[in-house]
Every structure is written in structure tokens, then in C-alpha cells.
N, C-alpha and C positions, 0 to 999 in steps of 0.2 A: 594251687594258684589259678584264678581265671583267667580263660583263654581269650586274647584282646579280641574284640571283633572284626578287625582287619585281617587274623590270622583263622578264623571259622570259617570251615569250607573241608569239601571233598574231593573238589577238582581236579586234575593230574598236573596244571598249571601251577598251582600252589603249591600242591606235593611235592613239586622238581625245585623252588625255590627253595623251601624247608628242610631238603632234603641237601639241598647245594651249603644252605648254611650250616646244617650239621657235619659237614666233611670239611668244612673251612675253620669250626669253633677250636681244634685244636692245635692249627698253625700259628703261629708268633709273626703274622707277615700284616700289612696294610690290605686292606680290602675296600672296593667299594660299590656300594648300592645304590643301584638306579631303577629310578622308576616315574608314574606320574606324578602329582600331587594327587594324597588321598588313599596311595598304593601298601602303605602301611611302612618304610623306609627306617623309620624308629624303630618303629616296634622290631624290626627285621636285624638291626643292629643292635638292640638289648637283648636277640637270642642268644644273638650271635656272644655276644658277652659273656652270657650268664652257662650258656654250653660248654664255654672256653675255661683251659684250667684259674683263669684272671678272677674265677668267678664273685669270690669274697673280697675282691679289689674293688676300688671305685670304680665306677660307672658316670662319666662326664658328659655332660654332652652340652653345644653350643650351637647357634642359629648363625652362620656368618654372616647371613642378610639383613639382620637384625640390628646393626652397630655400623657406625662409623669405622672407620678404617683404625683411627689412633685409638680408638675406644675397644674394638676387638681385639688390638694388640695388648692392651694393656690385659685386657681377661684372659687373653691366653697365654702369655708369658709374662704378668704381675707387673709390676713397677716399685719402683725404689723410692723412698722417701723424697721428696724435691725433685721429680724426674719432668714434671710441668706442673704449672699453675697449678692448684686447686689437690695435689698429691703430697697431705700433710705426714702421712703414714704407708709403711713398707705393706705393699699388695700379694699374697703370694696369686699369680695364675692357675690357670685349669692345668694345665700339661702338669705342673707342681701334684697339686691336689687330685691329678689321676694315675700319679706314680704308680707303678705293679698293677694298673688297672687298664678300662681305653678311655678314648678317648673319640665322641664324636662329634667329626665337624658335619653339622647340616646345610645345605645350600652352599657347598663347597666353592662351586663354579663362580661366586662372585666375592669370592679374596681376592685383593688387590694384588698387584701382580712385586712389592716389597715383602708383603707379609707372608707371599708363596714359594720366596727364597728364603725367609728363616726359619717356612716349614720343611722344605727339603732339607737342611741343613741339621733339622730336628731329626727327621725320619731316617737321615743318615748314620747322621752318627751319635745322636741321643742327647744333642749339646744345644743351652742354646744363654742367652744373655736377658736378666729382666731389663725394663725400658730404663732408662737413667744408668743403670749398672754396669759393674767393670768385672766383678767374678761369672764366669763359667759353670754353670750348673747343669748337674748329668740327671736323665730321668730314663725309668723304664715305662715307656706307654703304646698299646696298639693303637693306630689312628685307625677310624674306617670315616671314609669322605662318603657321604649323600649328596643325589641330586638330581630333578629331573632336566637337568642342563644336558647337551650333546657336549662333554667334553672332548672328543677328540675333534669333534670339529671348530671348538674355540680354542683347541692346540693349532690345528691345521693356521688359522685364522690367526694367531699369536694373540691372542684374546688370554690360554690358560697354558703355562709352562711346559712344555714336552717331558722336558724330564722327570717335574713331579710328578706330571699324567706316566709315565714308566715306574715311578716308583709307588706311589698308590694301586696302582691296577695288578697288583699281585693276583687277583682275581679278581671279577665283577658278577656279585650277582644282580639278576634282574626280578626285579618283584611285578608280577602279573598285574597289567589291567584289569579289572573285573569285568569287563567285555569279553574278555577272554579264559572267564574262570566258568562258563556253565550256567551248570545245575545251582553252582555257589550264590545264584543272585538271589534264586526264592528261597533257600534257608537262611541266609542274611536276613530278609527282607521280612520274612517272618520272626526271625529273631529278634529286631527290633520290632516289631509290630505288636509281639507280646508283651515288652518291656513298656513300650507306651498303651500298651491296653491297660496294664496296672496302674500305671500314671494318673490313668485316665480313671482309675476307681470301675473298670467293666468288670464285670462276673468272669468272662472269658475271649480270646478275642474271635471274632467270629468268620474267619477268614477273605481271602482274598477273590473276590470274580474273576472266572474263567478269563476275561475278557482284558483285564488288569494283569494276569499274571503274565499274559504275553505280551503286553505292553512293557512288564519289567522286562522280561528277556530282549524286547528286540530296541529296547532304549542303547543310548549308546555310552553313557553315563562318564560324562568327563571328566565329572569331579571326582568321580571312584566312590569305595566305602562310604567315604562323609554325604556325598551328595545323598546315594542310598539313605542312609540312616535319617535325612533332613526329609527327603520325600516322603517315605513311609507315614514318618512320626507327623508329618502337617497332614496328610492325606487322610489320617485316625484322625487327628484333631478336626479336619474338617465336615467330616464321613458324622460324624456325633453320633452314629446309631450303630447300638453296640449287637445290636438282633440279627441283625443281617448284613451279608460281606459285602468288603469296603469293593464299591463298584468303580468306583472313578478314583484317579491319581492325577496330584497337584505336583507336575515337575516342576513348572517354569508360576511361580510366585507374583514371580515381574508382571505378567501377563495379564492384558485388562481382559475382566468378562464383557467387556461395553464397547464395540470395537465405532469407530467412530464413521460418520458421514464423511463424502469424499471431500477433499479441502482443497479449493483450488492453489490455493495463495501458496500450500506448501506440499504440494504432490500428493498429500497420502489419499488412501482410498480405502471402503469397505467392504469387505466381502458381501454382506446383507446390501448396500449400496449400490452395487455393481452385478448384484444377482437380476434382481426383476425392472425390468425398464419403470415399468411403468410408476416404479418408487419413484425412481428418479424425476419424471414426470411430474408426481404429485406434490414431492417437495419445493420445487422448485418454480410450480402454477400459483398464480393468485390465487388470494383467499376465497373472493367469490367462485374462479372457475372452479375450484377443490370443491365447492357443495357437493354439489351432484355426483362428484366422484367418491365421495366420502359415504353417501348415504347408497350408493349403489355396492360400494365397495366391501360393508360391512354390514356386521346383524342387529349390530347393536341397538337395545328401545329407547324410548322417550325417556323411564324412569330414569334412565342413566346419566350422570354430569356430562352439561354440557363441554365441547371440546371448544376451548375459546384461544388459545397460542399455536405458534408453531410446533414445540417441544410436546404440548397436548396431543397436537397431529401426528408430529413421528412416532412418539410412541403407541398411540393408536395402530396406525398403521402397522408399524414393527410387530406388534402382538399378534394383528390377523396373519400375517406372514405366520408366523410362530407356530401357531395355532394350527394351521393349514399344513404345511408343513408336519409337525408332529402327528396331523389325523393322520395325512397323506403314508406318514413310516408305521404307521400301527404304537405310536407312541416312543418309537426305538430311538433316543438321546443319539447315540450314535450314528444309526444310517442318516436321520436330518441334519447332522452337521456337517456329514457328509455332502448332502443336496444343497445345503445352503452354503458349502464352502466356508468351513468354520472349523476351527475347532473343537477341542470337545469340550474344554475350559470354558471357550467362549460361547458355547452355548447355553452348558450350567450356568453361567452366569445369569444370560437373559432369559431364560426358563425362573429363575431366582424372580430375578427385576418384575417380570410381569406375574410370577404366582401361576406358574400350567404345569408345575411337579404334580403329576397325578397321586405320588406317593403318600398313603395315610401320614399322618403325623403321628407320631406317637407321646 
């Protein structure tokens, strides 16, 4: 069976979590796993399952953040014929249909605080009632609660039941940040990076620059695994050149390469903007007094279109900057984004816009 990729890695972080779930798969007690979003909490809970003797039992699992309160209820402990509007037919629930198996509640921490007393009452003594119903039904199920919630501090808070939080916490395991798992980011990172070279129909993929791979390491990666796997895989899409290693990495998507002129009206400001006065100066002079600055300012010849708008003028101008700048670093993307107080997105960007990638096209 493949190994999920939230569970690939070397780490000793990992290792102690893997290792915690294997000592826990053959207890019959409540368990539960916390972690961030992205920290792999499922996947961690289906080891946990399938190592356990339940293994050939069902394997349930449910989002409790996902549903309404009366609607969760009815999924996890079913409903009775006629038990409200619209319930023509008898429902069996989850806890039913994970009899001799578990049962996992995900986003535990946002059960209402009705339905976290007919879980205790489950976990207690195995009983519980479907919605409309008058008979008692016994069931054999492990629960393990997920969630990157602080529940003992929305027990403190009376936010999440004490008691249940006592009875779920037979033990906790914690599944690692991947901030905290190492060496594990660049064999991820490569793992997906080969799967989308295929994707991508490349011969091979052609690795990662020095300069990239430390930028993986010293990210601090909030979203975990997924966000991983989303970087990588845009970062090959947007790299298109399969020859040579992918140099630049696209974390932040959101992010304009076109970073904008300062705006009075509504505070913002731009790094290129607020770099050299005398931008400031030129944007902001009449058209006439700009001549003289323009032709003094630039190399540019006769053959060339005239520059007749504003928009004509900035961008004019923004290029010399550009230009100057990238002489000035030996052509290094990096050190001038540096100088110009940019980022490294933002300056791919307008390297893009104005056409000064010295790089052949292939």
C-alpha cells in the first residue's frame, strides 16, 4: 500500500509520532490527535485503526465542522422514521455502521455542547438513542477525536466539556509541524516535484537551486504538507523549463508582481516608489518640466516610440531603474531585490513586464 505523503519523512519528529501510534493501536481506549491543519490527523487516525486488532471493522469518519448541529446528530446517531420534517425513512447513523470498528470524529472541538453529552454517555457506557426514538441501542466503537483546537483551554473556558475532555484523552498523540520535521521538507518537496514533472510530461525533473532549497527549509510553512505540495507543484508550473533547476519559488500566489505607486487617498506605498526621490519628483512634475528630465535621464533614441501618457512615463522610467539596478548586481535577481526593497516575486515580476530576463528562451 502507498505511503500517504503526509506520513514520508526521516525525521525523529515523525518517527516519535508513528511510533506513539503503534503502542496506542492495540488499546480499546479513546484517543486523541492534535495537530495543525495539514499535519496529516487522518491519515494518523487510519494507522491508527488499521494497526489495531478493529482492523477488518469499519473505519468511519466524520467532519463535525461540517454540519449543523441537528444534522450532525442525525449522522451520528441516525433517526427514526418521522423524527422531523423531511425524515420519511428509518436512518441508521455512523456510531451504528462503525460497530466492532472506530470511529472518527474530526474538528471535534466544535460539537455543540447537547451533542458532547450524548457523546460522553456513548463513550461511557456504549448506549445511546436514535433522534425520534424510544429503544436503547448498544454499540462496540473506538472514538479518536481530531483537532487543531486547544481543548483544554476551551474546557478551562467552559467552551468544551471537562469530563469528556477526561474521557477522550486516554492519550494524545501530537502529529509534528513540518517546521519541525527537518531534512523531511526537501524529500517531500522533491517528492512532489517529481510527480508534477510527470504531470508536466518533463523527461526528468531537473532539481531544485541551491538558493530555493534554503528558502524551503527556512519557510515557516503554516499550512503544513498541503501548502508544501501547492508551492512546489505551481512553482514547476511556473519555472516551464525542464533543463534547468527550478530557481525561484511561488509561496504567496496572492502576491502582485506590480507593486503599486504610493496612494495618498488610502495610505499604501511602494517599495520602487519610496526607493529613489527623484521618482517621486518625476511623477509628480509637469509634463513640460519632465522633458529635460527624461531625456537627460535615459538612453533611449529617436527610433524609438514616442512616450506620450503618464503610464508611458512610469514605465519608462521604472525600467531605467530596473535596468540599472540589475547592471549595478551583476545581473543577480536576488541581490537587486534586495537593493530595491522588493521582493523576489515582485521583482520576477517586473523583470517579466519590461522583457530584461537575460535568460535564453528556449
Amino acid at each position: 500500500m502507498r505511503t500517504p505523503d503526509n506520513m514520508l519523512g526521516e525525521s525523529s519528529a515523525l518517527a516519535a509520532a508513528l511510533d506513539h501510534l503503534s503502542q496506542l493501536a492495540s488499546i480499546q481506549r479513546p484517543v486523541l490527535v492534535l495537530g495543525e491543519r495539514g499535519t496529516g490527523k487522518e491519515l494518523a487516525a487510519e494507522r491508527l485503526h488499521y494497526l489495531s486488532p478493529r482492523w477488518d471493522a469499519p473505519f468511519i469518519k466524520v467532519n463535525c465542522a461540517a454540519m449543523a448541529e441537528t444534522l450532525l446528530e442525525s449522522e451520528l446517531f441516525g433517526h427514526e422514521a418521522g423524527a422531523f420534517t423531511g425524515a420519511s425513512k428509518l436512518h441508521v447513523g455512523r456510531f451504528e455502521r462503525a460497530d466492532g470498528g472506530t470511529l472518527l470524529l474530526d474538528e471535534i472541538g466544535t460539537m455543540s455542547p447537547r451533542l458532547q453529552e450524548k457523546l460522553l454517555r456513548l463513550i461511557e457506557y456504549g448506549e445511546f438513542e436514535r433522534l425520534g426514538g424510544q429503544r436503547t441501542l448498544r454499540v462496540d466503537v473506538r472514538v479518536i477525536g481530531s483537532t487543531n483546537a486547544d481543548l483544554r483551554a476551551m474546557a478551562e473556558a467552559q467552551a468544551f466539556r471537562s469530563d469528556l475532555l477526561d474521557r477522550l484523552s486516554f492519550d494524545v498523540v501530537h502529529m509534528p509541524a513540518l517546521r519541525h520535521r527537518g531534512d523531511d521538507i526537501a524529500l517531500l518537496a522533491r517528492h512532489f516535484a517529481v510527480q508534477m514533472s510527470a504531470e508536466l510530461s518533463w523527461e526528468q525533473f531537473p532539481g531544485f537551486a541551491s538558493g530555493v532549497l534554503a528558502q524551503l527549509k527556512e519557510y515557516a510553512w503554516p499550512g503544513n504538507v498541503r501548502e508544501l505540495k501547492n508551492v512546489v507543484e505551481r512553482s514547476l508550473h511556473r519555472w516551464a523549463d525542464q533543463e534547468s533547476p527550478i530557481a525561484e519559488l511561488i509561496i504567496d500566489p496572492f502576491e502582485s508582481p506590480w507593486p503599486e505607486y504610493i496612494n495618498e487617498q488610502r495610505g499604501l506605498s511602494s517599495p520602487i516608489a519610496e526607493t529613489p526621490a527623484r521618482a517621486r519628483a518625476y511623477l509628480h512634475a509637469p509634463a513640460a518640466a519632465t522633458t529635460s528630465a527624461t531625456t537627460s535621464a535615459t538612453t533611449y533614441d529617436d527610433s524609438k516610440p514616442k512616450i506620450k501618457n503618464l503610464r508611458d512615463r512610469v514605465d519608462a522610467y521604472e525600467r531605467e531603474l530596473l535596468a540599472t539596478a540589475l547592471e549595478q548586481n551583476d545581473g543577480n535577481q536576488r541581490r537587486t531585490a534586495e537593493a530595491l526593497e522588493l521582493s523576489y516575486d515582485q521583482l520576477r515580476g517586473l523583470v517579466r513586464k519590461h522583457k530584461l530576463n537575460r535568460r535564453k528562451s528556449r
